[in-house]
C-alpha atoms as one frame of an Amber mdcrd trajectory, in Angstrom:
protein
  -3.872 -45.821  13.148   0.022 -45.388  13.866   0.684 -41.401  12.571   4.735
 -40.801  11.756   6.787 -38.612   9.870   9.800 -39.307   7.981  12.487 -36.636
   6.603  14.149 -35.425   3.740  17.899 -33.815   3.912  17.933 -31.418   1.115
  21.399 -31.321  -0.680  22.300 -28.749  -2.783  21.829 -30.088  -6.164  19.463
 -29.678  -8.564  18.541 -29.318 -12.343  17.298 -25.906 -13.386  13.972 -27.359
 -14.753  13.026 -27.517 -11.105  11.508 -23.669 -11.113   8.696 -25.337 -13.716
   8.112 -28.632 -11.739   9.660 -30.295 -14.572  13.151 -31.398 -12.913  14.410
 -34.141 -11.103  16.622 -34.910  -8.425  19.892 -34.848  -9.344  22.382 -35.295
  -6.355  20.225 -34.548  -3.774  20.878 -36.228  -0.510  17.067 -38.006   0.523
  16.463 -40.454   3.378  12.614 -41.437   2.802  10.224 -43.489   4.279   6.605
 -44.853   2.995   4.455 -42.286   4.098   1.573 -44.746   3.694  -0.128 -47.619
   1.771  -0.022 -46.486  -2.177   1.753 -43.413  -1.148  -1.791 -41.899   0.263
  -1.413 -39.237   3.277  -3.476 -40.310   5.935  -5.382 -36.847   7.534  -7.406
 -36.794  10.193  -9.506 -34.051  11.543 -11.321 -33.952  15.039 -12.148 -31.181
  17.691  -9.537 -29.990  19.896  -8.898 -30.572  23.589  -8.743 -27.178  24.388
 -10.311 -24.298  22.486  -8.251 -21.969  19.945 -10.372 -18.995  18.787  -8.613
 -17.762  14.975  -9.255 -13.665  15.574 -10.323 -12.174  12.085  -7.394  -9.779
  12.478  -5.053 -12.416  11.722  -6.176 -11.570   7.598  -5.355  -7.644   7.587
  -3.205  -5.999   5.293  -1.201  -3.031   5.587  -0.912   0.407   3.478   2.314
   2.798   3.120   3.135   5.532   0.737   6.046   3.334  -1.302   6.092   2.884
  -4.637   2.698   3.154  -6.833   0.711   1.805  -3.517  -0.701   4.767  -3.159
   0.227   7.758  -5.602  -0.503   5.650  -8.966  -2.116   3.226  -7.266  -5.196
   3.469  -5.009  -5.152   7.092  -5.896  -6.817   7.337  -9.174  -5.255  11.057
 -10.334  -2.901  10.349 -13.170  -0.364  13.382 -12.538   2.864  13.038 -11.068
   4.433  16.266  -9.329   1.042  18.278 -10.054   2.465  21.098  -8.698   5.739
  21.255 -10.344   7.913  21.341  -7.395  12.189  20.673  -7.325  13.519  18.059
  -4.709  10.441  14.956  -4.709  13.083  12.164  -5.399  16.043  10.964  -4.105
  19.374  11.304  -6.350  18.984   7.559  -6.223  15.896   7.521  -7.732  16.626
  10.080  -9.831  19.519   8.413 -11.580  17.008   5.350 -11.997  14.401   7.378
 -13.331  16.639   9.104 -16.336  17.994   5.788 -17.076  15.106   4.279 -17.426
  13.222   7.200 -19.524  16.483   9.407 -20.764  13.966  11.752 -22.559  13.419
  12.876 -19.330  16.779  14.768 -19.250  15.485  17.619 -21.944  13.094  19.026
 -19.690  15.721  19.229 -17.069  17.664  21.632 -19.525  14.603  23.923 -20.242
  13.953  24.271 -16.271  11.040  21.527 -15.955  10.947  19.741 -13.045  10.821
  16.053 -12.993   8.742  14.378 -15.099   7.933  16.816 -16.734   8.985  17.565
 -20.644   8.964  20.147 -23.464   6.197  20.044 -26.122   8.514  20.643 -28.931
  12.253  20.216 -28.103  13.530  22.523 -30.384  11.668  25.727 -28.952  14.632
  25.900 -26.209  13.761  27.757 -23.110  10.370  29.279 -22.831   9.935  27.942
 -19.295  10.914  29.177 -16.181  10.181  27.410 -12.660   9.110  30.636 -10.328
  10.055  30.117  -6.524   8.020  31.504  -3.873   4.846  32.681  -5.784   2.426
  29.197  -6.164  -0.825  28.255  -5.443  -0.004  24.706  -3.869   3.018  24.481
  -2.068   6.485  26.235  -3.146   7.113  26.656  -7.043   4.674  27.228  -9.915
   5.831  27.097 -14.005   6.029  29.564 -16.115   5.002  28.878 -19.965   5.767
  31.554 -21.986   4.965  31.152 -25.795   6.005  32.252 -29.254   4.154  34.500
 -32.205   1.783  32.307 -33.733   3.450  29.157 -31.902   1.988  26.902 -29.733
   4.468  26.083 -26.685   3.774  23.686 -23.930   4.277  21.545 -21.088   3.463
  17.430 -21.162   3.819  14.338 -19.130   3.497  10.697 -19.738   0.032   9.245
 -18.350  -1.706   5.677 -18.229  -5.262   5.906 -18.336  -7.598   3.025 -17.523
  -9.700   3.328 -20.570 -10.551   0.043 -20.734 -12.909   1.017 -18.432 -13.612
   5.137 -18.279 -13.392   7.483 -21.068 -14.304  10.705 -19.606 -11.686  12.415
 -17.168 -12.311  15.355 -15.071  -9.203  17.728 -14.087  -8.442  21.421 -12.818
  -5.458  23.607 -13.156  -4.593  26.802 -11.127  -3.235  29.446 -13.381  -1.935
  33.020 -13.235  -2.251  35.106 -16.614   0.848  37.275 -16.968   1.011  38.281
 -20.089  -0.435  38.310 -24.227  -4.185  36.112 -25.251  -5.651  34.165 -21.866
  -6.089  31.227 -23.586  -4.813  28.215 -22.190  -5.330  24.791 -23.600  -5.166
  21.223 -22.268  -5.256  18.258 -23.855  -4.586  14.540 -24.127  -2.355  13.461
 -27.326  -1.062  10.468 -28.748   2.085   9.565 -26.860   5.153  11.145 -29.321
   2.532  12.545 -32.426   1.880  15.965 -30.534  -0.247  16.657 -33.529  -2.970
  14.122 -32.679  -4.770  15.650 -29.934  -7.422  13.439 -28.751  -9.179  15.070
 -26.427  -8.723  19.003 -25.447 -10.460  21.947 -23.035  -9.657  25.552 -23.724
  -9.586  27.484 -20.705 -10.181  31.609 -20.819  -7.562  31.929 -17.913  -7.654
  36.198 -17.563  -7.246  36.746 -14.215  -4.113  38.029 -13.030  -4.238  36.079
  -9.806  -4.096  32.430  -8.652  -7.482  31.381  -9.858  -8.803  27.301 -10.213
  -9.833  26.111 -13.558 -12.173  22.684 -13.907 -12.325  20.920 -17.734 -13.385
  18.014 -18.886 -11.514  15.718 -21.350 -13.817  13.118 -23.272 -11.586   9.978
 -25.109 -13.596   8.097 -27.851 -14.033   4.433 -27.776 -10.829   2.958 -29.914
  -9.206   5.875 -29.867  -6.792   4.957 -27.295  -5.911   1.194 -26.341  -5.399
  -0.081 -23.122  -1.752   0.008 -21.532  -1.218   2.642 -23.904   0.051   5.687
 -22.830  -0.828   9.332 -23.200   0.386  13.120 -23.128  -1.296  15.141 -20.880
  -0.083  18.447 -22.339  -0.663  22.338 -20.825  -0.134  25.054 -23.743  -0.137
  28.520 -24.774  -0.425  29.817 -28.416   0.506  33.812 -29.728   2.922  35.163
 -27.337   1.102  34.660 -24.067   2.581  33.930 -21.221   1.047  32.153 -17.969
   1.916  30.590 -14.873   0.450  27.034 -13.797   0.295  25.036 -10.760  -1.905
  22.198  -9.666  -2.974  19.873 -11.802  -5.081  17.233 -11.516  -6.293  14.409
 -14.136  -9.037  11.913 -12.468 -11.581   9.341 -14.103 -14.843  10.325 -13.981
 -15.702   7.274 -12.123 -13.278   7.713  -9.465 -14.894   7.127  -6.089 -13.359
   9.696  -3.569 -10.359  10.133  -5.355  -9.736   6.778  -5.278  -9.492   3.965
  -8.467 -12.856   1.884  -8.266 -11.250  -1.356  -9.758  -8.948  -1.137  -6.731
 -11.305  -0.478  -4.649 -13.287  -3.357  -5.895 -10.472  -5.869  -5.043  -9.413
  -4.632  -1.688 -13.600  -4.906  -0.638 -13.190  -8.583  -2.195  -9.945  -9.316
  -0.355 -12.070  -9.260   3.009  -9.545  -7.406   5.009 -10.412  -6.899   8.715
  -7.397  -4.797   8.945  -5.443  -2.043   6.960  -2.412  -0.549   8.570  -1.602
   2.765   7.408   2.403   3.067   8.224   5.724   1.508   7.776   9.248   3.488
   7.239   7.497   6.656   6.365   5.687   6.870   9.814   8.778   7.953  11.384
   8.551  10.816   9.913   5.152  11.622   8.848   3.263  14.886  10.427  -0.486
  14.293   9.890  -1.294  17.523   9.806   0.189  17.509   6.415  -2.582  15.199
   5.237  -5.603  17.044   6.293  -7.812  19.954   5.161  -8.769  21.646   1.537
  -6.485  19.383  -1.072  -5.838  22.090  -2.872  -3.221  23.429  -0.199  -1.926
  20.323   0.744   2.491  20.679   0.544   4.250  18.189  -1.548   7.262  17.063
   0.361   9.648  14.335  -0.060   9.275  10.924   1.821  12.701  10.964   3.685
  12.202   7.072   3.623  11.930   6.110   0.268  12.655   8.760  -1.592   9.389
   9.468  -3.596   7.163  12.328  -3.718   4.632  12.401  -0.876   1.611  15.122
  -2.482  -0.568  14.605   1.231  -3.524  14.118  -1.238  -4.229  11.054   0.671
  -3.875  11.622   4.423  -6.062  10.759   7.230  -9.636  11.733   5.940  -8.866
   9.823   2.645  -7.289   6.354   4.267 -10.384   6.434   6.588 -12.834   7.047
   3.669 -10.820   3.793   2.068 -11.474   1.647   5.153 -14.954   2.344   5.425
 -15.575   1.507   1.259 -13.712  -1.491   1.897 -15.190  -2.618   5.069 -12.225
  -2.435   7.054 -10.806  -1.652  10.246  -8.101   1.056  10.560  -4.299  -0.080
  12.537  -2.650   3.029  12.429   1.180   3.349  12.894   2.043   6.580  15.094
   5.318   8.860  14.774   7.927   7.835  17.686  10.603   9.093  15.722  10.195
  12.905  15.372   6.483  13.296  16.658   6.175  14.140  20.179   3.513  11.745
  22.367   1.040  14.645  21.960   1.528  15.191  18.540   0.207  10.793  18.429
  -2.741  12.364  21.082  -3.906  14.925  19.077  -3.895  12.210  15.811  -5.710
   9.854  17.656  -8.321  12.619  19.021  -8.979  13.532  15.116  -9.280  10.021
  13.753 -11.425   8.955  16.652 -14.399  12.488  15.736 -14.133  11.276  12.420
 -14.319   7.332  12.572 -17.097   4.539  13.653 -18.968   5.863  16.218 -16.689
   8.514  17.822 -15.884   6.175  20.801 -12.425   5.438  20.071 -11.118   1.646
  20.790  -8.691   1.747  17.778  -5.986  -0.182  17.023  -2.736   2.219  17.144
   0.915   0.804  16.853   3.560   2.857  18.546   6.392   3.164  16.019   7.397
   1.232  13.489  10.787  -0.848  13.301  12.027   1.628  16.261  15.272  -0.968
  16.251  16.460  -0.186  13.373  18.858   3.241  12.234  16.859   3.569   8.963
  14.086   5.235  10.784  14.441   8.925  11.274  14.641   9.804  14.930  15.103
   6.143  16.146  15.325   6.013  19.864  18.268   3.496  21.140  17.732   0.441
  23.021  17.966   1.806  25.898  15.655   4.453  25.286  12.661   2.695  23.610
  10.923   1.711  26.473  10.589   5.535  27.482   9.540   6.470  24.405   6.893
   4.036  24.489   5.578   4.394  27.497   5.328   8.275  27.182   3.386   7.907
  23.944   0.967   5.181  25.863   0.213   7.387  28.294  -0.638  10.722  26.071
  -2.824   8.258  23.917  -4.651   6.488  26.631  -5.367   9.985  28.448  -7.538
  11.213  25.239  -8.987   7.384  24.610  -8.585   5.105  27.782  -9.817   2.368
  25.045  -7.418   2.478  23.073  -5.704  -0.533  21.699  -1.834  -0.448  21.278
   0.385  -2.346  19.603   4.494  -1.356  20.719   7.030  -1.965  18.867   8.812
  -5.469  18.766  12.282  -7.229  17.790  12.136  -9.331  14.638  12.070 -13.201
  15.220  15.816 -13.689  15.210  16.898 -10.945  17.468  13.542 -10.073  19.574
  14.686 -11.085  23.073  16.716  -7.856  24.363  14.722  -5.526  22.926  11.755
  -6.617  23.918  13.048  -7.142  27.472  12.952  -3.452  27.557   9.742  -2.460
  25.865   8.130  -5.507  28.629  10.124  -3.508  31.213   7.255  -0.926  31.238
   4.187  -0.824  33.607   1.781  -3.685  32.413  -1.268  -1.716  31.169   0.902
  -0.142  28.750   0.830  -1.776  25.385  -1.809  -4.892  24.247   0.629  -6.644
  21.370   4.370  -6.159  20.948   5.032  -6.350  17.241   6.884  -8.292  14.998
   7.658  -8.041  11.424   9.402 -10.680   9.175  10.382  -9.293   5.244  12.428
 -11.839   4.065  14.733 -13.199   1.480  15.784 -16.492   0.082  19.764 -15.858
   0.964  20.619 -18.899   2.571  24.020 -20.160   4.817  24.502 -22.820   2.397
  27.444 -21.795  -0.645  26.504 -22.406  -4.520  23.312 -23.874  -2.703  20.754
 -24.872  -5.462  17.496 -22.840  -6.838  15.810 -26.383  -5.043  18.024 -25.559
  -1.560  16.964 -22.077  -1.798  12.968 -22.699  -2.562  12.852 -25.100  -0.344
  14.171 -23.071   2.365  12.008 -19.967   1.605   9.114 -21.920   1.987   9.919
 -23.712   5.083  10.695 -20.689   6.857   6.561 -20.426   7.772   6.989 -23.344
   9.795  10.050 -22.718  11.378   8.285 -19.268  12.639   5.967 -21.422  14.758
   8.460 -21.782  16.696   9.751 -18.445  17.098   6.299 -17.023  17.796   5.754
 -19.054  21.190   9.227 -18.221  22.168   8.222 -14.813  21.839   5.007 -15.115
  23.656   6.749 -17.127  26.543   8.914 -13.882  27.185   5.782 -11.625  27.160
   3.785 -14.113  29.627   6.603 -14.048  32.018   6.714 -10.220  32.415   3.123
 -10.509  33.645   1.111 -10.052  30.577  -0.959 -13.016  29.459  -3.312 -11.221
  27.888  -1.005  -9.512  25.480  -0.153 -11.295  21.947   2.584 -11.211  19.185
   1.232  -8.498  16.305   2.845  -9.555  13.019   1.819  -6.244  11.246   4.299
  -6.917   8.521   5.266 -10.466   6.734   6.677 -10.203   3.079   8.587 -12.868
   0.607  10.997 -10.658  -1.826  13.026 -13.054  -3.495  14.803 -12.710  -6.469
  11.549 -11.935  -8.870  13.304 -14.263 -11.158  14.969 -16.931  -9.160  11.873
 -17.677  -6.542   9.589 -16.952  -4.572   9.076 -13.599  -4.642   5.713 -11.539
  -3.527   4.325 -11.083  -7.604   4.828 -14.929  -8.246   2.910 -18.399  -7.338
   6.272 -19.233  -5.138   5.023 -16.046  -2.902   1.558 -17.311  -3.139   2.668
 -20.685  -1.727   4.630 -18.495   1.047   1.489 -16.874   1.956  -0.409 -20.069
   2.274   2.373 -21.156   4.668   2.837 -17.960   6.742  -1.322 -18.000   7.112
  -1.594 -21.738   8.245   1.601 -20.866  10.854  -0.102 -17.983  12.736  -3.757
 -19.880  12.123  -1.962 -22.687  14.181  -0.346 -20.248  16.371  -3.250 -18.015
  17.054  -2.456 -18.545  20.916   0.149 -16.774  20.626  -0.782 -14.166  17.742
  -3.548 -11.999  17.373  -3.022  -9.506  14.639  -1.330 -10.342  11.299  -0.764
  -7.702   8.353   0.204  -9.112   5.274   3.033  -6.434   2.915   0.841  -4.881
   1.863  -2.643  -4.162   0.427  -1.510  -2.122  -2.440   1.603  -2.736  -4.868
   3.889  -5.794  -3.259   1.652  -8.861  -2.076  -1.216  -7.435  -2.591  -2.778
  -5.253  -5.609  -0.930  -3.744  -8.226  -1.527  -0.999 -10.769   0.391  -1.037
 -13.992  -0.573   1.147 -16.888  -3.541   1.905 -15.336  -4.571  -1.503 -15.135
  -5.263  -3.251 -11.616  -4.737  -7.160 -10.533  -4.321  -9.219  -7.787  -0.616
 -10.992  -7.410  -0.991 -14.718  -6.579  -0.833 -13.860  -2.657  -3.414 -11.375
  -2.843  -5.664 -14.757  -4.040  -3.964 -16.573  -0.918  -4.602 -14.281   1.479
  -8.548 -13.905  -0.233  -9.589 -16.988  -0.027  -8.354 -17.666   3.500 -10.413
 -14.376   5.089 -13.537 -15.052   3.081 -13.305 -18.556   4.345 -14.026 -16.831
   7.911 -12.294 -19.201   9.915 -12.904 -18.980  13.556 -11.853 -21.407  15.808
  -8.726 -24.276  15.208  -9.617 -27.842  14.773  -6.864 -30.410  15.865  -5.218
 -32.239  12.787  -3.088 -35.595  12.238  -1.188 -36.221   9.510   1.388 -39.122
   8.374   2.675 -37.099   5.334   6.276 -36.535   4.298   8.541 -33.794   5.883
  11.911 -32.020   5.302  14.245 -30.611   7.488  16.764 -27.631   6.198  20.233
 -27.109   7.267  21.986 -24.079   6.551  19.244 -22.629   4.818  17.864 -18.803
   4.729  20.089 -17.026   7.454  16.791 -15.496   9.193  15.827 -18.887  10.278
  18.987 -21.350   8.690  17.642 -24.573  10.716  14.171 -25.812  10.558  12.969
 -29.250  10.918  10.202 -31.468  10.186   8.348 -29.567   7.723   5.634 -31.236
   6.273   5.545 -30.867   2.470   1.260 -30.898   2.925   0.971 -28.540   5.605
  -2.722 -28.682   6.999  -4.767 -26.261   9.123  -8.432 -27.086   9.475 -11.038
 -24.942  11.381 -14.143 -23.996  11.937 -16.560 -21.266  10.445 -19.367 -20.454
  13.046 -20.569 -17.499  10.912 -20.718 -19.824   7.366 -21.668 -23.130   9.354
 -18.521 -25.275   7.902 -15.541 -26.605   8.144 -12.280 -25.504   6.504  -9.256
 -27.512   5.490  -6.480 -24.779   4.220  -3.731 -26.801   2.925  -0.320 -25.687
   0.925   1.423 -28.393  -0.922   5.352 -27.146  -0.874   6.669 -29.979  -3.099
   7.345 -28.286  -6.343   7.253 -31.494  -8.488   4.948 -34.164  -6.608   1.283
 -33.939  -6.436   0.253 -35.510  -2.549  -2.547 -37.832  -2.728  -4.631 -37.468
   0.845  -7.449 -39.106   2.517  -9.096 -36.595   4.695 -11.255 -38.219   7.859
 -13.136 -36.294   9.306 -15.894 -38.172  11.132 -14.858 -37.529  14.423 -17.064
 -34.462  13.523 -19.922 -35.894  12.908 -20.144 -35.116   9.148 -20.594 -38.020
   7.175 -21.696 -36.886   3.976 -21.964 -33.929   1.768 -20.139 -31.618  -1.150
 -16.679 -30.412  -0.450 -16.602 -26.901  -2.089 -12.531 -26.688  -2.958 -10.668
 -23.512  -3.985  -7.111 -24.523  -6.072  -4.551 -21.876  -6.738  -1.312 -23.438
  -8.452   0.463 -22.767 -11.884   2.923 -24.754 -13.659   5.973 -22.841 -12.198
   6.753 -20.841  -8.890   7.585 -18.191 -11.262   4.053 -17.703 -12.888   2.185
 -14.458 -11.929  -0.111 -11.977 -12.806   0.574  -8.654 -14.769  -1.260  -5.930
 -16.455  -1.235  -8.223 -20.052  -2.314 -11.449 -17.941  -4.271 -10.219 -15.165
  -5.866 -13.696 -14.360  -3.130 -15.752 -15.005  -2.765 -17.299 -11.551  -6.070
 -17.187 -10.126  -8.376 -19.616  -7.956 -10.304 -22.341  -9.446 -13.007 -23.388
  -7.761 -14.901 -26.614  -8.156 -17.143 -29.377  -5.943 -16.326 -33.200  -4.731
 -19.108 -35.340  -3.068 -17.910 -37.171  -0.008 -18.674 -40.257   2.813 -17.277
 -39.223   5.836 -13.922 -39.474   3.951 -12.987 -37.523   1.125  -9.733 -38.347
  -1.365  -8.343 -35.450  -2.651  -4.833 -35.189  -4.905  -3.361 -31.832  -3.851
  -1.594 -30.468  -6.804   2.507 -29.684  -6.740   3.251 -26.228  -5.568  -0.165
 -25.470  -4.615  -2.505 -23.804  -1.913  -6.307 -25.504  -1.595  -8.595 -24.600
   0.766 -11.764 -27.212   1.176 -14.786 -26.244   2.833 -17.821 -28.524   3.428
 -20.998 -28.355   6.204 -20.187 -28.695   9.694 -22.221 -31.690  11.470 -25.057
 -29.430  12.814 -25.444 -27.408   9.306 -25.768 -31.149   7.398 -29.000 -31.369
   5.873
């Protein structure tokens, strides 16, 4: 059988129904040829000339401190800024913060820090931040109250009640002054007379002293996505300072939210790389020993707080529920190499079996003048190599991965990191976090998804070019590390990381370093928690539609490549996303199919990229030996790019799963703007 492609020019026209596979092609430029009898795409699947081993590290994921990944995410503990401190956001997010929730601004008059409010408004100022005298980190709050008045503190809280009704908390307080009682309590959001739950403390002593309660919600008193006020109070002219609180489901498993851990076990991970912007300049010493005198600081790189609640022993506790292998990022912007020694000493007496053989990455986006303390081009290679050598002297095992040029710009700056001795890196990284902005002007919302979601394949290319430079410095052995890939699209325009259009990204960006696993060994996906991954709104926690992706393909366990043929359609783009404006031949079905040694099958992962056409295929595979059986076939699609997941839909875009019987061949119709992955029993499993 003759196998050919034919191509599609994209023009730059199209009707707006296109984002719910309901348009058609209005002025669009298309050259087309039959891509087979009855339009049916002709696949065939066979063993490969040479072997291509698919490393499980190609399906980790990756974990930073940014947004509500970690703090309101994985973390379960409700309270922001538990210990009241000044300074934990940027003025950017600041501003964001009081527009978005003005009532904010009265607690700024009455000296509360952010987000802190008043109980009653009109009781003016009977708080007073005090500086210098805490029990966790720099600045404590005074309450003081009135005669026969109750005064107070509150904040705004999502619960997950939907699934725990019993929270456990402490509080540090000082007495100063008047009755030591000291109430806390949960309220209706706004109707501070409706206290739903409350624990009276007897807080006497005059010195920094922890307090544990219990608050108990009844079933229907509270509904879910609804929020709270967590509310500290003093009644009858007392006066007390707090610090420290804490607000944590009872069935919180180490601190951490058991419905996210759930999903992150599911998702199959073999990798979770704790870094990103922050590593630059994050001190892990921050992050270790008693929580309780941990120092809030601000995280210079996104502007958020950074509590060091969740440092080393916590992120390692997190890989081992989830079954996963820590890639940690270390600080070459203002750690010194020993400072990365003595990190990699500590994680190694407190991980696996104490033998070391981690996976470390030196830096993080070291190009780039975000990153505190970035070295220059010319000094990278230095830096590197300095760090190398303090972390291979305390674990000659080691793994490292340095740090890499992105795909369009890679080749000078990796010239100098490859300009180091040859033992002293294993991967040189890459990262690609990416937009739809494309070359072309008034292109399309067509142009522009259709560009997006070629850019997987175009990468391919990149990623041998990249390995070409590395093998001709002398290192073979040493592979691309893509330990950051992200689509962040308009959320509302296309594909974006939350929506099916990022899904279908995924699918493509898998199936690329699948097929390039030659040339790539490690491959984090942005990230595990909040973007691509799992997100926690309201105290509810659901995958996104590339979370899905990305779970299906690891617990597929695909091991080894398969060779494929195909006679489906292509596209090329011309001026199209300025990362990677020229791409050609990209097959609107692209197929990967493999082999699972540990499950005994064989795995077709395929991601239809036409948004409006469904693609008809014959799949052959009896060059394998299989000639009959049941297909078992995973479907994720939606009837837009735009559909996702939220905390009201949680399932809305979601795998479904059903089973084909099959002769040697099996006929499958691939659904528009979808991602399928097909598994039946290799030859030698057939029974």
């Amino acid at each position: 059988m003759k196998f050919s492609r034919h191509r599609i020019l994209i023009g730059a026209s199209l009707t707006a129904g296109v984002l719910c596979g309901t348009a058609t092609f209005a002025t669009a430029q298309v050259t087309e040829s039959n891509p087979g009898a009855a339009g049916i795409i002709h696949i065939q699947v066979s063993r490969p000339v040479s072997p291509q081993a698919i490393p499980e590290t190609l399906f980790g994921s990756f974990l930073e401190p940014i947004r509500q990944s970690t703090y309101g995410g994985l973390w379960a503990d409700a309270v922001e800024n538990p210990s009241f401190e000044d300074g934990l956001w940027s003025s950017n997010n600041v501003a964001e913060m009081l527009h978005d929730r003005p009532e904010l601004r009265r607690g700024s008059e009455v000296g509360l820090p952010l987000p802190w409010e008043p109980l009653e408004r009109g009781q003016g100022s009977r708080y007073s931040p005090i500086r210098g005298d805490a029990a966790n980190s720099y600045q404590s709050m005074l309450i003081m109250s009135l005669p026969k008045t109750e005064v107070g503190i509150l904040e705004r809280v999502y619960l997950p009640v939907q699934r725990e009704l019993t929270y456990k908390g402490s509080v540090w307080i000082k007495h100063v002054d008047g009755p030591a009682g000291v109430k806390v309590s949960l309220r209706r959001r706004d109707h501070h007379d409706a206290i739903l739950a409350s624990a009276n403390l007897e807080a006497s002593s005059a010195g920094w002293t922890k307090y544990s309660f219990t608050l108990a919600l009844k079933e229907g008193d509270v509904a879910p996505l609804d929020p709270l006020d967590l509310v500290i109070s003093l009644s009858d002219d007392a006066r007390a300072q707090v610090d420290n609180i804490s607000l944590v489901p009872a069935d919180a498993v180490e601190g951490m939210d058991p419905d996210v851990i759930a999903l992150a076990r599911d998702l199959h991970s073999s990798l979770v790389r704790f870094g990103g912007n922050f590593t630059s300049h994050y001190d892990w010493h921050d992050g270790i020993g008693p929580a309780d005198k941990r120092i809030s600081k601000l995280n210079l790189s996104w502007g958020i707080p950074e509590y060091n609640t969740f440092g080393t022993d916590e992120f390692l506790a997190f890989c081992r529920l989830i079954h996963s292998q820590p890639q940690v990022a270390l600080n070459l912007g203002t750690g010194a190499p020993q400072d990365a020694a003595d990190w990699v000493r500590y994680i190694n007496e407190h991980w696996g079996d104490h033998k070391g053989g981690n996976l470390w990455e030196l830096g993080n986006e070291l190009w780039g003048d975000f990153q505190v303390g970035y070295p220059s081009q010319e000094r990278v290679a230095a830096k590197t190599l300095a760090t190398s050598k303090a972390v291979r002297a305390v674990d000659p095992n080691a793994r490292l991965i340095a740090t890499g040029g992105d795909e369009d710009h890679f080749h000078d700056w990796n010239a100098q990191q490859l300009s180091t001795p040859l033992d002293t890196f294993n991967y040189l990284s890459t990262h690609f976090v990416v937009g739809d902005n494309v070359q072309l002007p008034y292109a399309s919302d067509q142009f522009r998804i259709e560009a997006a979601l070629a850019m997987p394949w175009g990468l391919g290319e990149r990623m041998q070019a990249i390995k070409k430079q590395i093998v001709e410095s002398g290192r073979p052995d040493v592979k691309v590390a893509f330990t950051e890939w992200l689509m962040i699209s308009g959320l509302n325009t296309g594909p974006h990381f939350s929506n099916l259009g990022g899904g279908l990204f995924a699918g493509g960006f898998l199936n690329m370093v699948m097929r390039n696993s030659d040339a790539v060994g490690v491959s984090d996906m942005t990230g595990i928690l909040d973007f691509a991954g799992i997100v926690k709104t309201h105290g509810q926690a659901y995958g996104t539609p590339a979370y899905w992706v990305l779970r299906t393909y690891s617990n597929a366990q695909p091991d080894s490549l398969l060779a494929v043929k195909s006679d489906g359609p292509t596209y090329s783009v011309t001026h199209g996303v300025f990362r990677l404006p020229e791409i050609v031949n990209v097959p609107y079905l692209d197929v990967v199919a493999a082999k699972s040694t540990s499950k005994g099958t064989t795995l077709l992962f395929c991601v239809n990229r036409h948004l409006t056409r469904a693609a008809t295929a014959e799949i052959d595979f009896s060059a394998l030996g299989v000639r009959q059986g049941t297909a078992h076939i995973s479907t994720i699609t939606a009837n837009t790019i735009l559909a996702a997941n939220d905390e009201v839909r949680p399932n809305e875009v979601t795998p479904s799963v059903t089973s084909e019987k099959f002769t040697s061949r099996l006929t499958h119709i691939f659904p528009s703007r979808s991602i399928t992955v097909i598994e039946f029993p290799s030859s030698e499993e057939r029974r």
